[in-house]
C-alpha positions in Angstrom: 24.0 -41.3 4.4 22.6 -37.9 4.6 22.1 -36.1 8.3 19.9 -34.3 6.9 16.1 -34.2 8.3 14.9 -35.5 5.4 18.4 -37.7 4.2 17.3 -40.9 5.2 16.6 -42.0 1.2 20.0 -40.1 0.2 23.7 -42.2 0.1 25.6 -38.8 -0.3 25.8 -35.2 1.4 24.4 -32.3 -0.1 27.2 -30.7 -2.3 28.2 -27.3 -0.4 27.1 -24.8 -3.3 23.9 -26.8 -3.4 23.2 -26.2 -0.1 23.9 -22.5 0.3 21.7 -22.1 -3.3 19.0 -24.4 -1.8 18.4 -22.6 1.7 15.9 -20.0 2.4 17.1 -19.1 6.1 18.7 -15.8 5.3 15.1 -14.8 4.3 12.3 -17.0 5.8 14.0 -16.5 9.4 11.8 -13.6 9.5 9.2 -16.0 10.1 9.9 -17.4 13.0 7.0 -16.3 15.1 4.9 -17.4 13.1 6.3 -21.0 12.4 6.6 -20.9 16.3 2.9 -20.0 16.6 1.8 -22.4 13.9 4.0 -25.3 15.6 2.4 -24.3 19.3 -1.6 -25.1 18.0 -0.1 -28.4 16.4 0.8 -29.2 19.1 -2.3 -28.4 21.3 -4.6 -30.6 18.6 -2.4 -33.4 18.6 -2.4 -33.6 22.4 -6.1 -33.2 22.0 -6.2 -35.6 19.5 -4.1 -37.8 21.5 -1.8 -38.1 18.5 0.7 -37.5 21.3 0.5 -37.3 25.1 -0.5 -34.4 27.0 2.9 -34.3 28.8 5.0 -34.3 26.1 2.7 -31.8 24.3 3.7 -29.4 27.5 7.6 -30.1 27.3 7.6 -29.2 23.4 5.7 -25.7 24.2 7.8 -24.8 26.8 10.9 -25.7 24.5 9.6 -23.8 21.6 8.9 -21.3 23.9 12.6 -21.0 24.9 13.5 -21.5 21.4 11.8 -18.0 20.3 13.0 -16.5 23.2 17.0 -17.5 21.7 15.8 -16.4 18.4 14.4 -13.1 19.8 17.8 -12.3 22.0 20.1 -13.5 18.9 21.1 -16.2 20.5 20.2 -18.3 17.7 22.8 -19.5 14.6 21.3 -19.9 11.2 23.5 -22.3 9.0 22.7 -22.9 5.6 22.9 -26.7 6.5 19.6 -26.7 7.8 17.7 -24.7 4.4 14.6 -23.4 6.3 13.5 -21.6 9.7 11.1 -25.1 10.3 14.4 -27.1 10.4 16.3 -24.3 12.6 13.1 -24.3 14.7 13.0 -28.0 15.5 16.7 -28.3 15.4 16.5 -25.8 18.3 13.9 -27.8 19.7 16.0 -30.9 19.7 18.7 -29.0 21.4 16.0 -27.9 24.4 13.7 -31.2 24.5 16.1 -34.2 23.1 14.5 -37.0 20.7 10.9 -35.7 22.0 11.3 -32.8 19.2 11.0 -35.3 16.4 7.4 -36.0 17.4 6.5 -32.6 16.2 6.4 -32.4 12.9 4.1 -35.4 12.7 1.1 -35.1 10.8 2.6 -32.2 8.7 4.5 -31.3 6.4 6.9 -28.5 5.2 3.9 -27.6 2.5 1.7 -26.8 4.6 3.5 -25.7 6.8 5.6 -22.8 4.9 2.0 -22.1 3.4 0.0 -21.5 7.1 3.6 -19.6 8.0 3.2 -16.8 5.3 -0.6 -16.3 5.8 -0.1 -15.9 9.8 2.8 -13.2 9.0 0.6 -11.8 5.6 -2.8 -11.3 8.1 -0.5 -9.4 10.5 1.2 -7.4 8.6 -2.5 -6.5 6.2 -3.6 -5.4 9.1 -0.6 -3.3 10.0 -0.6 -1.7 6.7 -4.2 -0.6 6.9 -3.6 0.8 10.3 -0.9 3.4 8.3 -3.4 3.7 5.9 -5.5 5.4 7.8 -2.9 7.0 9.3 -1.8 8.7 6.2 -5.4 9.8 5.7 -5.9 11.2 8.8 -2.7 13.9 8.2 -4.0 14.7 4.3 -7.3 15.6 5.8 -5.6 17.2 8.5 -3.5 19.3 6.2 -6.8 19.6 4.0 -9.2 21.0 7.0 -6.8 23.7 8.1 -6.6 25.0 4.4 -9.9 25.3 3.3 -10.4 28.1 1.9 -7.2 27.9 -0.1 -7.4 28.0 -4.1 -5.0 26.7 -6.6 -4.7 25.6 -10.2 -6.4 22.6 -11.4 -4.4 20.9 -14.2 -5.1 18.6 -17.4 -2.0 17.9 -19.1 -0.6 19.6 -16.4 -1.7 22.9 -18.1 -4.0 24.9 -16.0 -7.1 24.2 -16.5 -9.9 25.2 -13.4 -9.4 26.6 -10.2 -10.4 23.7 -7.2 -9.7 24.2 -3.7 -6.3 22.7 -2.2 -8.2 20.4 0.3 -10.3 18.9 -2.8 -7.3 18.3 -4.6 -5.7 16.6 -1.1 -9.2 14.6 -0.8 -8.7 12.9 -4.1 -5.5 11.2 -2.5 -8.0 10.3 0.4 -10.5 8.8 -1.8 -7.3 6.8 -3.4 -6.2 5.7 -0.4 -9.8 4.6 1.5 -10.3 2.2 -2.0 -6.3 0.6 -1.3 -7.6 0.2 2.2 -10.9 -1.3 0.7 -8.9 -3.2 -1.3 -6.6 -4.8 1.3 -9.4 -5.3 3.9 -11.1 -7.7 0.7 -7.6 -9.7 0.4 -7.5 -10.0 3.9 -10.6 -12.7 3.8 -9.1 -14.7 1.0 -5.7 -15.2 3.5 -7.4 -15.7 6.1 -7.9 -19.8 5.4 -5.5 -22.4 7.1 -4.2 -24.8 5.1 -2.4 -26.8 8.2 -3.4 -30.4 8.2 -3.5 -30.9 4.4 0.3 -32.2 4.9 2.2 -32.0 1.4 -0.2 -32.4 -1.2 -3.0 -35.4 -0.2 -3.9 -34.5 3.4 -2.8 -37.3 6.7 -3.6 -40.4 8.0 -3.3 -38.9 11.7 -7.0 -38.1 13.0 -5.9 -34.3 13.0 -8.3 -31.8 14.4 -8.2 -29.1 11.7 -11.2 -27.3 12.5 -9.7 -27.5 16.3 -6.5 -25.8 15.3 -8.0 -23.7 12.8 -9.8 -22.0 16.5 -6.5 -21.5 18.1 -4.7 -19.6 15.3 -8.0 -17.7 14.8 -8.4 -18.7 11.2 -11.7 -17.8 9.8 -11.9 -21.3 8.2 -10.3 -24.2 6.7 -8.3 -24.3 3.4 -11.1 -26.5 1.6 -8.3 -28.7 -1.2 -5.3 -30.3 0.4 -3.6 -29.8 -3.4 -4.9 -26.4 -3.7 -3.7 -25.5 0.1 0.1 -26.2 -0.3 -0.3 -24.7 -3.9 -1.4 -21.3 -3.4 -0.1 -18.1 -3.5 -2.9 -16.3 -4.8 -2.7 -14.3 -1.7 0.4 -13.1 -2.4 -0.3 -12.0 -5.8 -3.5 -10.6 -4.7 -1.5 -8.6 -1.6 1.5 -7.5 -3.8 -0.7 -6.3 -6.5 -2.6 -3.9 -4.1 0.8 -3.0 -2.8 1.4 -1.9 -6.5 -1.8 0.1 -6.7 -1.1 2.0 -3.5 2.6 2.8 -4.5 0.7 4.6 -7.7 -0.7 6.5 -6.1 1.7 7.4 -3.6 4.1 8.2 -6.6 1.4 10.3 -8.5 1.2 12.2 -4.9 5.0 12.6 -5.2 5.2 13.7 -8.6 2.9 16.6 -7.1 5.0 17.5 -3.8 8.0 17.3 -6.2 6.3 20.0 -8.8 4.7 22.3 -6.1 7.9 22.6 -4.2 10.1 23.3 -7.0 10.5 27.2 -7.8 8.6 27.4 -11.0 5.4 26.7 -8.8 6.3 27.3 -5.3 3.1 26.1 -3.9 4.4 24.5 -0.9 7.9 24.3 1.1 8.3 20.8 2.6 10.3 20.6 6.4 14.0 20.6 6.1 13.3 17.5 8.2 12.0 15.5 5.4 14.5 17.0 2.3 18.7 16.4 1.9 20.8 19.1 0.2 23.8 18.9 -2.5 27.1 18.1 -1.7 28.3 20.0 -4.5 25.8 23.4 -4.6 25.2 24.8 -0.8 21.7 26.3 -2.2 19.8 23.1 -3.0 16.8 21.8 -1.2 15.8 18.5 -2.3 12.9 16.6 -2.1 14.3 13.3 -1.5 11.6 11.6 0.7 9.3 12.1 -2.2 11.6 11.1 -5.0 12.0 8.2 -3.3 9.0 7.0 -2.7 8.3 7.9 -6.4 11.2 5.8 -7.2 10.0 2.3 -5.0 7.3 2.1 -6.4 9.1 0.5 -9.4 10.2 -2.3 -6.8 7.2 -2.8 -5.6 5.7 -2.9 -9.6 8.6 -5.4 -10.6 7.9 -7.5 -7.1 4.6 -8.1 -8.6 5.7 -9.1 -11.6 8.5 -11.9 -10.2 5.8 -13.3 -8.2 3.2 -13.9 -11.3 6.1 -14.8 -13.3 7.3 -17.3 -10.9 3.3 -19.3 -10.4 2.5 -18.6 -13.9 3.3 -22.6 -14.8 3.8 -24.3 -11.9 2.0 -27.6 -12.1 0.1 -29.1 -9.0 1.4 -29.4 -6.4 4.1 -27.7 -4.3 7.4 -26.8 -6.0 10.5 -25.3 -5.0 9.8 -22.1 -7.1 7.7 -21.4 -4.3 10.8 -20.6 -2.1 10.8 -17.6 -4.1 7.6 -16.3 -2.9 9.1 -14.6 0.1 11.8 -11.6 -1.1 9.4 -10.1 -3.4 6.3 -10.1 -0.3 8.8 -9.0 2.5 10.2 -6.4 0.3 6.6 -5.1 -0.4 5.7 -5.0 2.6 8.8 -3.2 4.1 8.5 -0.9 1.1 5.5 0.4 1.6 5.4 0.7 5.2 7.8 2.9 5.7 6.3 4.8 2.2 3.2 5.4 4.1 4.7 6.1 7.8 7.3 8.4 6.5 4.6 10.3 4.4 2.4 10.4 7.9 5.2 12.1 9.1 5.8 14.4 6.7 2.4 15.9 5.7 2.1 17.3 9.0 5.1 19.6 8.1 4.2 21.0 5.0 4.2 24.6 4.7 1.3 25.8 2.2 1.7 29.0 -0.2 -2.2 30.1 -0.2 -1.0 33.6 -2.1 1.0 31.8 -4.6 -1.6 29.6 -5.4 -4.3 32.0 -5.6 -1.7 34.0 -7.6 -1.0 31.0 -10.2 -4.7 30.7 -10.4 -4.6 34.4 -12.1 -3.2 33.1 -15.4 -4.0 30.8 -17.9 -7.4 31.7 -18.0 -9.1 29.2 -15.6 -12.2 31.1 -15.6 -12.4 30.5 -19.9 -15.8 28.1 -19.0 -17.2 30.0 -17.1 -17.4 32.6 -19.6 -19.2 30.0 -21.8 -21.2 29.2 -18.4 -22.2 32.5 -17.9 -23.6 33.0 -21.6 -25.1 29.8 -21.4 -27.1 31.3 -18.2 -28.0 34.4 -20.5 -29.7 32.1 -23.1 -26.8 31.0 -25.7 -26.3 27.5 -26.6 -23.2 25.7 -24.9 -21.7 25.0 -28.2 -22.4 28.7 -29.3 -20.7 30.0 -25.8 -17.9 27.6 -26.1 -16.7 29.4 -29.5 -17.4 32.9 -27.8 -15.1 32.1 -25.0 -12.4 31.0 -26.8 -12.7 34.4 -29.3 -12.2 36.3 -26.0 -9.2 34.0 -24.9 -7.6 34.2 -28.2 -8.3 38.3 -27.7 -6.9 38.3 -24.7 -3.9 36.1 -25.4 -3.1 39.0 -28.5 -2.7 41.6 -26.1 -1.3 39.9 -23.0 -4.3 40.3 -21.0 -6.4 37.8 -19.0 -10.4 37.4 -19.0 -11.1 39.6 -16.3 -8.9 42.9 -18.0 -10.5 42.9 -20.9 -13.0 45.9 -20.9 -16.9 45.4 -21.2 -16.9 47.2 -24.7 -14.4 44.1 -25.9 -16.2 41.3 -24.6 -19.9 43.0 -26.1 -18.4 43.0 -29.0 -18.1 39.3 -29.1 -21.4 38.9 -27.7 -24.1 41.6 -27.0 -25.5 39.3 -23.9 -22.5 40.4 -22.0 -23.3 43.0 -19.4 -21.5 44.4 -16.2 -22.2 41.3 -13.9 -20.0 38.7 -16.0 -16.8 40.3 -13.8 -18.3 38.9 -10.5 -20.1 35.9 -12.5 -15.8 35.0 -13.0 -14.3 36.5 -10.5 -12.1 33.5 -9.0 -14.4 33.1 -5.6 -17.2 32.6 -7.7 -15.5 30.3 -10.2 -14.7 28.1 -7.4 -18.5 28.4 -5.4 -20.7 27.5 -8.0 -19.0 23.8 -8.4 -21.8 22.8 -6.2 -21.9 19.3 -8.1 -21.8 16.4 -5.7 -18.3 15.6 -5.7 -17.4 19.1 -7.1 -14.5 21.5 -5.8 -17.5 24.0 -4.1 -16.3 25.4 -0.7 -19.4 23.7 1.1 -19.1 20.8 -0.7 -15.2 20.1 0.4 -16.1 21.2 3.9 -18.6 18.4 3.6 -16.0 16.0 2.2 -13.7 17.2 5.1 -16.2 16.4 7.5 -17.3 13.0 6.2 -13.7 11.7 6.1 -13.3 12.4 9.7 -16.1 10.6 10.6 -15.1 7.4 8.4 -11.8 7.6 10.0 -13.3 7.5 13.1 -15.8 5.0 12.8 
């Protein structure tokens, strides 16, 4: 016969390589706390429920609450032999509370219990990564606030396009950032259901106290399908998915830091603290903290994908497939943790370029529309100012000059509505002042922006 906890159908034991390719201990053991937690209100509603007695209820919560204590000193030995952290949990029990430990998984079942595990640990760590969120916001709009008046190219097709204050171009992150935190804030109800009490598929015959237990784990509410609450991984999906969308854009943010600081643009010099050099060419400066975080976000993108992959056809209800749930969440979590914290970190240490910026911002003609603009404001049709514009950028391209060089004579010659204000009506100030559209680059407008985001950070 089998000693295992569930061997009492089985005539043989476990073959060796099945049981090290069967366990999960080497990654669920980060759940102990919560399996602990989980096993503590079972515990309370069946004493309540007088499923078991009140003393004996006691013993197994002080047990369990020596048994996290091992497990938190490493004082605890994880053997493949017993697959799971549940078994390691009440195998550890048994070892501090004798037979009485083998009343505590009555009622339950490894389904549900595996499933309430991951959606204690998943609301903790949600939480935790909207906290660095915000965290990360508040040091872009740091940065952003004490460079407000700083003006750089804008880029489509990373060609120059329109000049927009540094600060906007940082608050577009921000607004990135407050949606993944919208976003996670919205999975965050959909986990926040306990499925304990369902058992492993059809529910119990043990007059459990759901609703009861649901109050001591501080559940919002009750898992409604017993099938459906040992089943689900939506949250996971939903969670990694998110996770994905955030390392975007934490990536996009890196493919910036990693142009700006390069010498072609030079915008910005990021802290020896946060770069690495060569081990072969004494001059280099890397920015590896941003490559980096540029480069997980592929693992976070292909942790999505092995999660869908594995649910895609799993019938009803639980199945060991699910085992596989947990490497792809922990690693996304882990992954983009220390993405935001290290970037939190960082940003505060970033050395800004305000005079090569504005410099850049001299070529490539980023004040072309408002040319068009200003002949627009003089009476001529946009379509009609549009072609003038680009004659006097194609002039000015032909003899290596920019807008503002060519002489008045040259531009009236492409349109006899040009008169001595159209050098202040482009002059790059200007340029940048009149985007007084809401949502536009305009200094008052960003100061706005500036100001807003500190009071939703607040809040």
């Amino acid at each position: 016969m089998s000693d295992k906890l569930w061997g009492g159908r089985f005539s043989q034991d476990t073959d060796a390589l099945v049981e090290t390719f069967n366990a999960s201990i080497d990654v669920d053991k980060r759940l102990y706390a919560s399996d602990i937690e989980g096993s503590m209100a079972h515990l309370k509603m069946m004493a309540r429920q007088q499923i078991i007695s009140k003393q004996d209820a006691e013993k197994l919560l002080a047990g369990l609450e020596r048994v996290k204590a091992r497990i938190e000193n490493n004082e605890m030995a994880f053997s493949h032999r017993l697959e799971d952290i549940h078994m390691h949990v009440e195998d550890a029990l048994g070892q501090e509370c004798g037979d009485l430990a083998k009343k505590l998984h009555t009622g339950r079942s490894r389904n549900d219990q595996v499933a309430l595990d991951i959606r204690i640990f998943l609301k903790k760590e949600t939480q935790q990564i909207m906290d660095r969120i915000t965290g990360f916001q508040k040091a872009l709009v740091n940065l952003a606030q004490a460079h407000l008046d700083v003006i750089m190219p804008g880029y489509t097709h990373l060609q120059r396009a329109q000049p927009v204050l540094f600060a906007h171009h940082l608050l577009a992150y921000y607004e990135m950032l407050k949606r993944d935190r919208e976003r996670f804030a919205d999975a965050y109800k959909r986990m926040d259901a306990m499925p304990l009490g369902t058992a492993a598929l059809a529910g119990t015959t043990y007059p459990v106290d759901r609703e009861y237990t649901r109050q001591v784990l501080g559940f919002d509410r009750l898992c409604e399908n017993s099938m459906d609450a040992v089943s689900d991984r939506d949250f996971i999906m939903e969670f990694i998915s998110h996770a994905g969308i955030c390392m975007i854009h934490l990536s996009r943010l890196s493919e910036e830091l990693i142009l700006w600081s390069s010498s072609e643009f030079g915008f910005i010099t990021i802290s020896d603290a946060f770069t690495t050099g060569s081990s072969i060419m004494p001059q280099k400066k890397n920015p590896d903290v941003a490559e980096l975080v540029r480069g997980k976000t592929g693992r976070v993108v292909g942790n999505l994908m092995a999660i869908l992959t594995t649910m895609k056809s799993l019938p009803m209800a639980y199945n060991k497939d699910m085992q596989e749930d947990k490497e792809p969440l922990f690693d996304t979590v882990d992954t983009l943790s220390i993405c935001l914290e290290v970037y939190t970190r960082m940003f505060p240490h970033i050395t800004v370029h305000r005079d090569r910026m504005r410099t850049a911002c001299g070529r490539g003609f980023l004040n072309a529309t408002d040319f068009a603009d200003y002949l627009v404001n003089k009476g001529m049709p946009f379509r009609q100012a549009h072609a003038v514009a680009g004659r006097a950028v194609a002039l000015a391209i032909a003899q290596d000059k920019e807008l503002d060089d060519l002489s008045l004579l040259q531009l009236r010659e492409l349109s006899d509505l040009v008169d001595e204000d159209v050098y202040e009506f482009i002059r790059l100030d200007q340029v940048v002042a009149r985007r007084i559209s809401a949502g536009g680059t305009g200094f008052d407008n960003v100061r706005s922006a500036v100001e807003k985001a500190r009071k939703e950070l607040n809040s």
